[in-house]
C-alpha positions as CSV (number, residue, x, y, z in Angstrom):
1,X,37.5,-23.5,-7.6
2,X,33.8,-23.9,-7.3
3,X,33.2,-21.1,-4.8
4,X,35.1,-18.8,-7.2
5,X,33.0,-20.3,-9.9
6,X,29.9,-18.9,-7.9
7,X,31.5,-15.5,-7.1
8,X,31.9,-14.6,-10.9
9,X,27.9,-15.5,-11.2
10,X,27.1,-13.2,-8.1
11,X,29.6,-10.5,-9.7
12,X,27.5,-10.6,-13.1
13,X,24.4,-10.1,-11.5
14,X,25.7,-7.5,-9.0
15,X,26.7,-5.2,-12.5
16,X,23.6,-5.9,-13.8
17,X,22.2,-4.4,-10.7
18,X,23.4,-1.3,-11.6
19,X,23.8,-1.5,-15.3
20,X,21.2,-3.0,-17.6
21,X,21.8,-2.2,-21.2
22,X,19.5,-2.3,-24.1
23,X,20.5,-3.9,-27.2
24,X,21.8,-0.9,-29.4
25,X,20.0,0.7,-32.5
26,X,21.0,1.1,-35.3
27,X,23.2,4.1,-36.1
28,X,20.9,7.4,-36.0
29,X,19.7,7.4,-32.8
30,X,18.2,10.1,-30.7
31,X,19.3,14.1,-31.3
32,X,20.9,12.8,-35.1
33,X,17.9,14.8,-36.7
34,X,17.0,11.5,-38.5
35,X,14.0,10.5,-36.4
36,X,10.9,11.7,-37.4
37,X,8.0,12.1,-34.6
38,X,5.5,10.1,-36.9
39,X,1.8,9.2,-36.7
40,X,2.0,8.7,-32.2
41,X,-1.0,8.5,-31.5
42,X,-2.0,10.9,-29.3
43,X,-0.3,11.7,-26.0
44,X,-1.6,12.8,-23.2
45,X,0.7,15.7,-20.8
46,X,0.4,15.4,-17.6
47,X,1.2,19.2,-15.8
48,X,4.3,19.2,-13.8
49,X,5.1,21.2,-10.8
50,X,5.7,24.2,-12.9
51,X,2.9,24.3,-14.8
52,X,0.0,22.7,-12.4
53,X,-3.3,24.3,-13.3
54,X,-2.7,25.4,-17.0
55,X,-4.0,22.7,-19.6
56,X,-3.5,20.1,-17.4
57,X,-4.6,17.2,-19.9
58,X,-3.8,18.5,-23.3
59,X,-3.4,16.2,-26.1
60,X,-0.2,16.8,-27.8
61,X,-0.6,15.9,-31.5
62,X,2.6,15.3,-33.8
63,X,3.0,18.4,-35.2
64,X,2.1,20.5,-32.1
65,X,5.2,22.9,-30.8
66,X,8.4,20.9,-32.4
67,X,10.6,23.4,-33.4
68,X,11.3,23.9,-37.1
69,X,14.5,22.1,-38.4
70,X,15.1,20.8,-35.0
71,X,14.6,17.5,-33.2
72,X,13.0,17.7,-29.7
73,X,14.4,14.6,-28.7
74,X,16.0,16.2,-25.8
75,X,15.0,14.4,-22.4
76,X,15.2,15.5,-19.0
77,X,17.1,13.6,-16.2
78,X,19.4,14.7,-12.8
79,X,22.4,13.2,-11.4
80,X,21.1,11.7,-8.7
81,X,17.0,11.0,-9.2
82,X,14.0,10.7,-6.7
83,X,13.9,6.9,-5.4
84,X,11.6,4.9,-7.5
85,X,8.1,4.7,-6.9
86,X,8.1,8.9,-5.2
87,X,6.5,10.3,-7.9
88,X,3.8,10.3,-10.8
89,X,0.1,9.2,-10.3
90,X,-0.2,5.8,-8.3
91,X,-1.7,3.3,-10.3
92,X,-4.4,1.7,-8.5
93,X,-5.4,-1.3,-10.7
94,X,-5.2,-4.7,-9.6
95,X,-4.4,-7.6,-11.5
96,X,-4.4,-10.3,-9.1
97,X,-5.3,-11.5,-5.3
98,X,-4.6,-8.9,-3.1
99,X,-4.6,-11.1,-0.2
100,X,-6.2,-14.6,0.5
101,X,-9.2,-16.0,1.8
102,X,-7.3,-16.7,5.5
103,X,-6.7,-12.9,6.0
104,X,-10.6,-11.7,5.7
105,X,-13.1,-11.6,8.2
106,X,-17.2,-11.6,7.8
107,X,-18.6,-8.4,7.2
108,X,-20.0,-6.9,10.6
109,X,-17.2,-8.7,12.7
110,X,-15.6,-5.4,13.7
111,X,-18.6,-4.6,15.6
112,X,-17.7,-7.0,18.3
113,X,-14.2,-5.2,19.3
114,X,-15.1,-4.4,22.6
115,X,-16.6,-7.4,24.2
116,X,-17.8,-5.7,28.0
117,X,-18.9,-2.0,27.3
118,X,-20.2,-0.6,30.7
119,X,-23.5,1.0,30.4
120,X,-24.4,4.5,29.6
121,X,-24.5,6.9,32.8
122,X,-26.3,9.1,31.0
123,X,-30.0,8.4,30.7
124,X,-31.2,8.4,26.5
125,X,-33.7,11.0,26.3
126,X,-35.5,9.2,24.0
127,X,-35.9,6.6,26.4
128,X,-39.4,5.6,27.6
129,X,-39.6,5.4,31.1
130,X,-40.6,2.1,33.0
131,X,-41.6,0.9,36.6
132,X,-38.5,1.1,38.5
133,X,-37.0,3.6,37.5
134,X,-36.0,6.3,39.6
135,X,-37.2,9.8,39.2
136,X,-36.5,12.9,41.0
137,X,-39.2,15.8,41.2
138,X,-38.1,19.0,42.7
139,X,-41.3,21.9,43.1
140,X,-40.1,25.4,44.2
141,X,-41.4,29.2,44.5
142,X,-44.4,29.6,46.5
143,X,-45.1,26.0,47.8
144,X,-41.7,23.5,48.3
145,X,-42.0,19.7,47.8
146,X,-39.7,17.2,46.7
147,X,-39.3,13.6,45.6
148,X,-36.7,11.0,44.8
149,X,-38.2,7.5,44.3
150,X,-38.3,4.2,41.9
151,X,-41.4,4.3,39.6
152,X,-43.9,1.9,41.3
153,X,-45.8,-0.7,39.2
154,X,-48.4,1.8,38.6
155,X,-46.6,4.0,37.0
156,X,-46.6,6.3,39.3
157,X,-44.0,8.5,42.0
158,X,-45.6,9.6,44.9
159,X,-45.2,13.6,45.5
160,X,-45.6,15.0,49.7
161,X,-48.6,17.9,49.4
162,X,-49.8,16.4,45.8
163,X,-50.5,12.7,45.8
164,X,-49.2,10.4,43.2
165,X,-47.7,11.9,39.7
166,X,-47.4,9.4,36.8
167,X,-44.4,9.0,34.4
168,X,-44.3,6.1,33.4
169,X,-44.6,5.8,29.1
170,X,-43.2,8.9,29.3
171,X,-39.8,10.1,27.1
172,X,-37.0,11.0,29.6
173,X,-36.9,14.2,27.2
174,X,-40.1,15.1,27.9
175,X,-41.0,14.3,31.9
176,X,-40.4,17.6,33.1
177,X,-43.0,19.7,30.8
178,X,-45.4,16.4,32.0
179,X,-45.0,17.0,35.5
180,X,-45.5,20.8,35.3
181,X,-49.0,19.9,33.5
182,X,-50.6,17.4,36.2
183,X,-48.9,20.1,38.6
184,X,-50.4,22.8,37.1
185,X,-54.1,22.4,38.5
186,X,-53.1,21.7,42.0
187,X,-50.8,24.7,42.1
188,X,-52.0,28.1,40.6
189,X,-49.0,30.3,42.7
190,X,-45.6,31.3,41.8
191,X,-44.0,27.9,41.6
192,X,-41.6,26.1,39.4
193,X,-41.0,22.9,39.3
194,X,-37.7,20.6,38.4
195,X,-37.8,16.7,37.2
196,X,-35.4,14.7,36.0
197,X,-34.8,10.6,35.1
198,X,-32.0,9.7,37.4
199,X,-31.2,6.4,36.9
200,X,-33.4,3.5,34.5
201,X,-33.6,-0.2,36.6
202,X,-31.4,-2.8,35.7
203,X,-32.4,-5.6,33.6
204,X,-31.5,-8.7,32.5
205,X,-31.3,-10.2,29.0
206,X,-30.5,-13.8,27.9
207,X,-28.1,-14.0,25.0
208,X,-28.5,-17.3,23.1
209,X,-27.4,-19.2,20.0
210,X,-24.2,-18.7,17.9
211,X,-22.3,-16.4,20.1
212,X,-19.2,-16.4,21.7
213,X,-20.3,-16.5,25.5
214,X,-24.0,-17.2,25.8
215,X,-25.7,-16.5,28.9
216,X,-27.6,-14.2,31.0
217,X,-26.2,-10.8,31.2
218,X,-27.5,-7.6,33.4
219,X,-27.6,-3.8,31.6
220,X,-29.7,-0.9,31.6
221,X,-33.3,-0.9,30.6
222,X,-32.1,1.5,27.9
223,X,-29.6,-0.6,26.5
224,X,-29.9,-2.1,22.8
225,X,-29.8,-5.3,22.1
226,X,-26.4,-4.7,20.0
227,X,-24.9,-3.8,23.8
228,X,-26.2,-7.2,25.2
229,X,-24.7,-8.9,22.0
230,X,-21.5,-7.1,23.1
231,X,-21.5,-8.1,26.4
232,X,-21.8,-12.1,24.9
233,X,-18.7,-11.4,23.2
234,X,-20.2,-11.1,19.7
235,X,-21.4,-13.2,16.8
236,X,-19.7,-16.0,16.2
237,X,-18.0,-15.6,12.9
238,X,-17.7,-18.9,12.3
239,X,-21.1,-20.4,13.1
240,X,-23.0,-17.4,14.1
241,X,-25.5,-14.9,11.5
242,X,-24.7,-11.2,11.4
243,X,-28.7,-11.1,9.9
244,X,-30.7,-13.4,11.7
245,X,-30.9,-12.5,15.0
246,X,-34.2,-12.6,17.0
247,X,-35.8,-10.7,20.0
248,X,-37.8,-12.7,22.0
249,X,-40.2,-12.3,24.8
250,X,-42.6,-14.3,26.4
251,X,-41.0,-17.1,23.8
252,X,-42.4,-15.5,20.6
253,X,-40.4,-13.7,18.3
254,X,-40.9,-10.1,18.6
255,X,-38.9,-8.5,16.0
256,X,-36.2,-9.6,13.7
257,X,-32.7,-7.9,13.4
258,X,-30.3,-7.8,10.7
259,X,-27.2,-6.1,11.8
260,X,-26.0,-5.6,7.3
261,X,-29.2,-2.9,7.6
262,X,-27.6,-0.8,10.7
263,X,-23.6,-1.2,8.9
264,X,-25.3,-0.3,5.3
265,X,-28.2,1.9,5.8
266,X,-28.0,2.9,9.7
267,X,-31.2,1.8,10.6
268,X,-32.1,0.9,14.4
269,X,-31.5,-1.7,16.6
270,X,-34.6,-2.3,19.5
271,X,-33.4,-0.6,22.3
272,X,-36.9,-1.3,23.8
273,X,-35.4,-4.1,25.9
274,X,-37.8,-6.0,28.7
275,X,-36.3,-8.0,32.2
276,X,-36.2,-11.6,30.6
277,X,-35.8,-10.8,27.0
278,X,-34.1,-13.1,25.1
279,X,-31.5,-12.0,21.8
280,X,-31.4,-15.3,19.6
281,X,-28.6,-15.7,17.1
282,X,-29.2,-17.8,14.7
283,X,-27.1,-20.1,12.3
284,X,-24.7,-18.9,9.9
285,X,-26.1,-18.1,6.2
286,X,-24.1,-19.1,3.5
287,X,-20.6,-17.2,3.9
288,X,-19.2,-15.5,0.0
289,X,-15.3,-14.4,-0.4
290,X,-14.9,-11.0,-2.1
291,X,-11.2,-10.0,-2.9
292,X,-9.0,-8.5,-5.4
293,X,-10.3,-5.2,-7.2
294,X,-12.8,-4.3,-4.6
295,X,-13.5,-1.8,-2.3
296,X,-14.7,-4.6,0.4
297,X,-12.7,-7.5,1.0
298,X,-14.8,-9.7,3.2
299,X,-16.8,-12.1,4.0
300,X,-20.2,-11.9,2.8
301,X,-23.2,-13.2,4.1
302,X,-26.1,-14.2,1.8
303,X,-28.9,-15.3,3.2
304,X,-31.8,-17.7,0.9
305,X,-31.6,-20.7,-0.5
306,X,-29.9,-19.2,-3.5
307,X,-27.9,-16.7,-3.7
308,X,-26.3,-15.0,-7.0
309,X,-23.4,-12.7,-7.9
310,X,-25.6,-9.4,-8.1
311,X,-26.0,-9.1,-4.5
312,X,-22.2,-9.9,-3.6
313,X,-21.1,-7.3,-6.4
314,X,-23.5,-4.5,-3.7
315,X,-21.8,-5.3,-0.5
316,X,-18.0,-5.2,-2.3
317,X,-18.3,-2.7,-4.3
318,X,-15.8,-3.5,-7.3
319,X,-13.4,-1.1,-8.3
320,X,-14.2,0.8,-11.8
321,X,-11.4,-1.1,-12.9
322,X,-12.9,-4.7,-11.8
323,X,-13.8,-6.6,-15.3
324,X,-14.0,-10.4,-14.3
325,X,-14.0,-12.8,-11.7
326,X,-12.8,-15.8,-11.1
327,X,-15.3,-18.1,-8.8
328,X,-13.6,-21.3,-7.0
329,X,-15.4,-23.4,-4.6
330,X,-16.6,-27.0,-4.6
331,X,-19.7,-28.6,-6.8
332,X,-20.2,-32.0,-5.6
333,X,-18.0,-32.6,-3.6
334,X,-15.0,-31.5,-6.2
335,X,-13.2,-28.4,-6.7
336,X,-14.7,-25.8,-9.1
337,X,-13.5,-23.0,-10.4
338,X,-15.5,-20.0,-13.2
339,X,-14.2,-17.5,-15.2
340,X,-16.7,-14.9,-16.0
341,X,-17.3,-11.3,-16.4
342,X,-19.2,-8.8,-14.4
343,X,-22.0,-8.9,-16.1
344,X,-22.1,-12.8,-15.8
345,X,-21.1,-13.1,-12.3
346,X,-24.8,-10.6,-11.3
347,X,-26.6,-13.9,-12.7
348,X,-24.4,-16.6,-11.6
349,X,-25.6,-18.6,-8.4
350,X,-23.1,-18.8,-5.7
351,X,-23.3,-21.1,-3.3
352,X,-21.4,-21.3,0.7
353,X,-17.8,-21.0,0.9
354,X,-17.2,-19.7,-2.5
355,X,-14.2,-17.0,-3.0
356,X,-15.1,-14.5,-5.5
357,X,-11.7,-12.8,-6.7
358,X,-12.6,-10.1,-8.8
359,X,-10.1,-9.1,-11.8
360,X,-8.8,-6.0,-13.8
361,X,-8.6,-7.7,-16.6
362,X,-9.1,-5.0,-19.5
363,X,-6.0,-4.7,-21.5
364,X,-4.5,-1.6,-20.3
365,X,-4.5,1.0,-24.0
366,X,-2.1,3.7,-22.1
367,X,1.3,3.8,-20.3
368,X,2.3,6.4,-18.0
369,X,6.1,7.2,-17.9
370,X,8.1,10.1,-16.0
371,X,10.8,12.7,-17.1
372,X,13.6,13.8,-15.2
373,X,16.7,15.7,-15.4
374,X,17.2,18.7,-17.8
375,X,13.9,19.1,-19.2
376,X,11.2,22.1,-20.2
377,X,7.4,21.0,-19.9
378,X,5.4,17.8,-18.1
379,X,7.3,15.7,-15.8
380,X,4.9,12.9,-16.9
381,X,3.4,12.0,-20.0
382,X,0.4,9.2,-20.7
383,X,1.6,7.7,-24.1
384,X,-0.2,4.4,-26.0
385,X,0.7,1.2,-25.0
386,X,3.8,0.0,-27.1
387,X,5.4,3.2,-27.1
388,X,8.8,3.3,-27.2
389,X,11.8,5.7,-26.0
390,X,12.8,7.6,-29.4
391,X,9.1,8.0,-30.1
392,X,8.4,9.7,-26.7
393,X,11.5,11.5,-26.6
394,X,10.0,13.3,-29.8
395,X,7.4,15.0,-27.4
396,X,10.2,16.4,-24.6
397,X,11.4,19.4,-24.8
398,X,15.2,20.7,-23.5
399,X,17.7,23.2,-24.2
400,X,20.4,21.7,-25.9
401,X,22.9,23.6,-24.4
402,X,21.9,22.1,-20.9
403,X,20.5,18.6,-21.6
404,X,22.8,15.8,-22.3
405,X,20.5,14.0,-24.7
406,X,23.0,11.8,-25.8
407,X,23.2,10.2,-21.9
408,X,19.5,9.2,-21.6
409,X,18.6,6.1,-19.6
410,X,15.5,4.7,-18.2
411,X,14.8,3.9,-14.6
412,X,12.4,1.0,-14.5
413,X,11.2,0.0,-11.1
414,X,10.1,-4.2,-12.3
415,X,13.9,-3.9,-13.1
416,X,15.1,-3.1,-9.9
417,X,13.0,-6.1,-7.9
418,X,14.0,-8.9,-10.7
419,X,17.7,-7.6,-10.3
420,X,17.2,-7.7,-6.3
421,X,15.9,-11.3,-5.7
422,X,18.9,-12.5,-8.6
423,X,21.4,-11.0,-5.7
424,X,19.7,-12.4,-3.4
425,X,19.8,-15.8,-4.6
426,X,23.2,-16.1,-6.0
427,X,24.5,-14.9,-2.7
428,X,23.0,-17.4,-0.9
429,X,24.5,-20.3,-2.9
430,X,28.0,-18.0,-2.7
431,X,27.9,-18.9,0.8
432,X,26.7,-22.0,0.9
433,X,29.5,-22.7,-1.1
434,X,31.7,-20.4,1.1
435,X,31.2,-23.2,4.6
436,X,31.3,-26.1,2.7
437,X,34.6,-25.6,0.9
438,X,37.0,-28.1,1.9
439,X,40.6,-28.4,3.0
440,X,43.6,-30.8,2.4
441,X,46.1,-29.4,5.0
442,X,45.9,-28.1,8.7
443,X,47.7,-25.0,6.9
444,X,45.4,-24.7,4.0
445,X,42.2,-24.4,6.3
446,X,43.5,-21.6,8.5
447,X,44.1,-20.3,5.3
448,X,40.9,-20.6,4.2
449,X,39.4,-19.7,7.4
450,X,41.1,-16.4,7.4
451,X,39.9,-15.7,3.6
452,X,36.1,-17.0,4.4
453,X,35.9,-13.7,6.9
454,X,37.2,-11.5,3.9
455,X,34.7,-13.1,1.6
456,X,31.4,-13.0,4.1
457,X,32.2,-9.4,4.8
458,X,31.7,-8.7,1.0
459,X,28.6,-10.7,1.2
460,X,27.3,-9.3,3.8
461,X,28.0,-5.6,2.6
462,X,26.7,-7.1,-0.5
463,X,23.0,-8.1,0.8
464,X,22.5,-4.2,1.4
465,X,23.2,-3.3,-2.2
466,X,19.6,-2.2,-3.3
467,X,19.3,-2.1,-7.2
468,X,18.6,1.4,-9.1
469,X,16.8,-0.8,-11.9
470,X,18.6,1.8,-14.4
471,X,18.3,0.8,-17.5
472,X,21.1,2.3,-20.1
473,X,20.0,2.5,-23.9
474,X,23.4,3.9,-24.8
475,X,26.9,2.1,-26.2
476,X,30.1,3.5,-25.7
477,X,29.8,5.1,-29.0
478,X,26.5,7.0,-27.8
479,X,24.0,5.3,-30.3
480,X,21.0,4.7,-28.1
481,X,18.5,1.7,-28.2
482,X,15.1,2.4,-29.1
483,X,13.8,0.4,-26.5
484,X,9.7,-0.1,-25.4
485,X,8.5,1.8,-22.7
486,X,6.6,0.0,-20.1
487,X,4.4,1.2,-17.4
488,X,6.0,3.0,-14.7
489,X,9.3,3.5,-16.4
490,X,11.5,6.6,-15.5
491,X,13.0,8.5,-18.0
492,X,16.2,9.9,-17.3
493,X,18.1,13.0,-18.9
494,X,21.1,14.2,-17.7
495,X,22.7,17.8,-17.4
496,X,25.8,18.3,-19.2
497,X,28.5,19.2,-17.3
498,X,32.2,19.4,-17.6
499,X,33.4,17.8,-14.4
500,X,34.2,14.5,-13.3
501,X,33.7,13.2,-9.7
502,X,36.3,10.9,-8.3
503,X,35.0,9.0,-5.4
504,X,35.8,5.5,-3.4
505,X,39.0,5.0,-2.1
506,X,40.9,8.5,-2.3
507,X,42.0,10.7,0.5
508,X,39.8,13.8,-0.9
509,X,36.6,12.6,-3.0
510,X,35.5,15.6,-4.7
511,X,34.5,16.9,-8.3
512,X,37.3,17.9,-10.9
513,X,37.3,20.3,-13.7
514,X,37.4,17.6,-17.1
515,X,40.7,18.1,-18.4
516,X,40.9,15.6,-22.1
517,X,44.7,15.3,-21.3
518,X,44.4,14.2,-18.1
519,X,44.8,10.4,-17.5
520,X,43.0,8.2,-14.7
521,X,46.0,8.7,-12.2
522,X,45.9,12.4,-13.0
523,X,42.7,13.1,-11.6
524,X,43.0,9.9,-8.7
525,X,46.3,12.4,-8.2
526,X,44.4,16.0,-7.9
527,X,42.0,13.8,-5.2
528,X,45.0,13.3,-2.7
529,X,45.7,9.9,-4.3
530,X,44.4,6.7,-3.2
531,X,44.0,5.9,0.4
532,X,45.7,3.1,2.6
533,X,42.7,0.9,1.7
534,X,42.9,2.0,-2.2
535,X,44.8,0.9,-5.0
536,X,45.3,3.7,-7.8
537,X,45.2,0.7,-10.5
538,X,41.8,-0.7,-9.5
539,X,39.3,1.6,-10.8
540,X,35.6,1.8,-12.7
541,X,33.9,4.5,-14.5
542,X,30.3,5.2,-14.2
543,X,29.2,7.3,-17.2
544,X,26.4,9.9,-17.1
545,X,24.4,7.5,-19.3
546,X,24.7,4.9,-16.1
547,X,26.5,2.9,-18.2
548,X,29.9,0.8,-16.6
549,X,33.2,0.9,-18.1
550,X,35.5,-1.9,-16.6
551,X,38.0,-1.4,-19.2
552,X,41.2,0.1,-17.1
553,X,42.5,1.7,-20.4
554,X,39.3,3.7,-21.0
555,X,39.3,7.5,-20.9
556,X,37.6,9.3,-18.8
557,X,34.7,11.5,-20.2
558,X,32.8,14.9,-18.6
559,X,30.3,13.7,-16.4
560,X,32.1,10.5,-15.6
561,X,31.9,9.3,-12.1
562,X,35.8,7.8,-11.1
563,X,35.7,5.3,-8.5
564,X,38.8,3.7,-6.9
565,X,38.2,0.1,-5.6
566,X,39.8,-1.0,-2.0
567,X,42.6,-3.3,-2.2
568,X,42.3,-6.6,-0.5
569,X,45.6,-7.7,1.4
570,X,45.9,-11.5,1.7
571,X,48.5,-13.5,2.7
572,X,49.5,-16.9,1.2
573,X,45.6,-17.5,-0.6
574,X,45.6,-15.9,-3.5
575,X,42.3,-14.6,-4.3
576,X,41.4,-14.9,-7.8
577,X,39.9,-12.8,-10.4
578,X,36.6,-13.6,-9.8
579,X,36.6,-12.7,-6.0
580,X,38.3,-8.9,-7.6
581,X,35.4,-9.1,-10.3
582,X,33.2,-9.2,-7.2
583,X,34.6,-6.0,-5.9
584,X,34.6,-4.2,-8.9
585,X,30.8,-5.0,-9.4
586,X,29.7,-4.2,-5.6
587,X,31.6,-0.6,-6.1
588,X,29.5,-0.3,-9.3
589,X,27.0,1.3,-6.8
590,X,28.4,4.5,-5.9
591,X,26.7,4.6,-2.5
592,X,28.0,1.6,-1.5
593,X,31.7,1.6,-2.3
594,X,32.3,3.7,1.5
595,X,31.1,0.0,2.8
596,X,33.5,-2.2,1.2
């Protein structure tokens, strides 16, 4: 009787799946006239699709548009609302690591995704050009010469009926209006003349120190040194600097790069590249984790031999709603760890391999909550934090004649993921339970074997139930909870309406006219009467407030959802009232009930 024993606890949390309930109020609950809005503080209303445009953020004060000698208590909500999570403001704050340390790269890496670019074919025309290269000189009109040649180590390309032109040290942008000028003396007539920078030599850079493939590597002469990095596969973004990286020639240092200046601020890299250059990267600086509420999750490199939270807090760029941080690392050789705010962490001294996790940690003074359903005004509403339902509900306006304020429930979305891993979890024991149940006869196990199917369909079916998180705040008698609103919550309130839907297993599902003398066989009858699978006996009721009725001798109400359960045929294993419990709690959701 174990494995029954572990069906009734998976039944329990299946209903509760579908249908939390709030501890009821005391008796004078919402549209009784006996709740006064009182001192809210203010609320803020959100427009709706209705109104977008018009007083958008108005503060709604207590007295502001309640009707005289009327409550307003009358909430919105629709028979079948928008999946949780599809509407209302997102709320961006983060509370805690977004991801770890293992998942961030350094800062600059993504600059080394391509690790064999070809070169340009088309010359720069800021380039400068150099011996070697090869330039063509077309002169037309009266008198006709050409040339196509490398730049000699003079500078120069020799022209037929001219002599030598130089080029060299000049911009490809430029060479033609400095070949018409030396031209210009030597040929007074009617003639034009064409140049152009074909091609720049090839040369070849060394690439040294912490990168991936060091080596010597050919490219153009106007290739930048970021190219030549490229072609070495990158920085090394575990021992190599992203901002100490040398160009050498001749063995002196020539200029310094720091690649954080061109990913920041744009500025250059030398493309001023010479045959035999060599691009030095040099050791890693010490490497800082940002994560959490920032806009940059990486890893940081500061250079010096100290470096302190104000420059880390520029390069990741916390979120406005960043407060603290929290700084772990090692101190002498043990762990550390530093709780401090903002303002602390700009003076604070880091030091390598510390992770930075910066924290929203400002206790939040507002709530936002939604409205659904039959409702007049904003479908969202920015309340204090400790609000609760009846005290909100003040602020929403309905018709009575349409709004079913006496059916209100909440959607809440934390609700719906607690309820989902509970499911999960007590299903897994269920079948744990399920293979290792044991057999005292040959007879008995085929039995059992037989039943086990029947049960690990249900589970199966089961594992695809995904909770509503619906909340109910009403008791059979209608008195409604005044429960606390939390962030994110949905607020629910139905239509009225006078018909009852009978669903699950009858021949015709379809929605009935409410009759108050009709019974539950009368309207499973005006359906076409249960189905082979059904059994006119076994049957729930969902109520408009999302609240369950189990009771078989309850009546049914307008707006009541009728569903008839499958009956189970078995053979000499009689299946208990737990493993029926089971189906009655699985039907609960509506949707799933065609799967069982």
């Amino acid at each position: 009787m174990r494995l029954f024993a572990r069906l009734a606890a998976v039944c329990l949390l299946l209903g509760l799946a579908h249908n939390a309930v709030a501890q009821p109020a005391p008796p004078g609950g919402l549209g009784s006239g006996n709740v006064s809005p009182g001192p809210l503080p203010s609320i803020v209303q959100q427009s709706n699709a209705a109104s977008q445009g018009a007083n958008n953020n108005a503060v709604l004060t207590p007295q502001s548009s309640l009707p005289p000698g009327q409550n307003p208590a009358i909430y919105s909500g629709v028979t079948a609302p928008v999946p949780i999570g599809s509407g209302g403001p997102p709320l961006p704050t983060l509370n805690a690591v977004q991801q770890g340390t293992n998942n961030l790269v350094p800062f600059g890496a993504s600059l080394f995704t391509n690790t064999n670019p070809p070169s340009s074919a088309a010359p720069n025309p800021n380039y400068v050009i150099q011996p070697g290269d090869n330039v063509a000189i077309n002169v037309y009109g009266g008198i006709t010469s050409q040339a196509t040649a490398p730049v000699d180590t003079q500078g120069n390309i020799f022209l037929p009926s001219f002599g030598p032109v130089h080029v060299a040290g000049v911009m490809a942008a430029n060479l033609q209006a400095a070949v018409q000028q030396q031209l210009a003396h030597a040929f007074t007539g009617n003639v034009s003349v064409y140049a152009v920078l074909e091609s720049q030599s090839s040369i070849n850079v060394y690439v040294a120190g912490y990168v991936k493939a060091p080596g010597q590597y050919e490219g153009s002469a106007s290739d930048s040194a970021l190219d030549f990095l490229l072609r070495a596969g990158g920085v090394d973004p575990v021992r190599g600097s992203f901002r100490d990286i040398f160009l050498l020639r001749g063995g002196r240092e020539l200029q310094k790069i720091d690649l954080y200046d061109f990913l920041l601020s744009g500025a250059q890299i030398p493309s001023t590249l010479h045959d035999g250059d060599t691009i030095l990267v040099g050791r890693q600086e010490p490497m800082i984790a940002a994560q959490g509420a920032v806009r940059n999750n990486y890893l940081f490199e500061l250079p010096g031999a100290q470096a302190f939270g104000e420059s880390l807090i520029q390069l990741a760029q916390p979120l406005p709603s960043a407060t603290d941080a929290l700084i772990t690392g090692t101190r002498g050789g043990e762990p550390f760890s530093h709780y401090v705010t903002l303002a602390e962490l700009a003076t604070t001294a880091l030091q390598d391999q510390d992770e930075v996790t910066f924290v929203a940690d400002a206790a939040a003074t507002t709530i936002t909550v939604q409205v659904q359903g039959s409702r007049i005004g904003p479908s969202v509403l920015v309340a204090d934090a400790g609000a609760t339902l009846k005290t909100v509900l003040q602020y929403v306006h309905v018709n009575p004649a349409e709004a079913a304020t006496d059916s209100v429930y909440i959607i809440r979305p934390g609700l719906a993921a607690q309820q989902y891993q509970a499911i999960q979890s007590a299903l897994d024991q269920l079948q744990q339970a399920l293979f290792y149940a044991t057999s005292l006869t040959t007879g008995e196990a085929q039995i059992r074997a037989t039943e086990a199917q029947s049960i690990q369909t249900y589970i199966n079916n089961a594992r695809t139930v995904q909770p509503d998180g619906v909340l109910a705040v009403a008791d059979d008698n209608n008195v409604q909870s005044d429960v606390l609103l939390e962030n994110g919550d949905i607020i629910v309130i139905p239509q009225k309406t006078d018909t009852v839907m009978v669903a699950g297993e009858v021949q015709s599902p379809q929605a009935l006219k409410f009759d108050a003398a009709a019974t539950r066989a009368d309207y499973i009858a005006l359906a076409g009467g249960a189905t082979e699978r059904g059994q006119a006996s076994r049957s729930i009721i969902k109520r408009l407030s999302g609240r369950l009725v189990l009771d078989p001798n309850a009546k049914v109400m307008p707006g009541d959802e009728l569903i008839v359960l499958p009956y189970v045929e078995t053979e000499d294993f009689v299946i208990t009232q737990d493993v029926l419990s089971l189906i009655y709690q699985v039907a609960a959701s509506t949707y799933f009930a065609s799967k069982l």
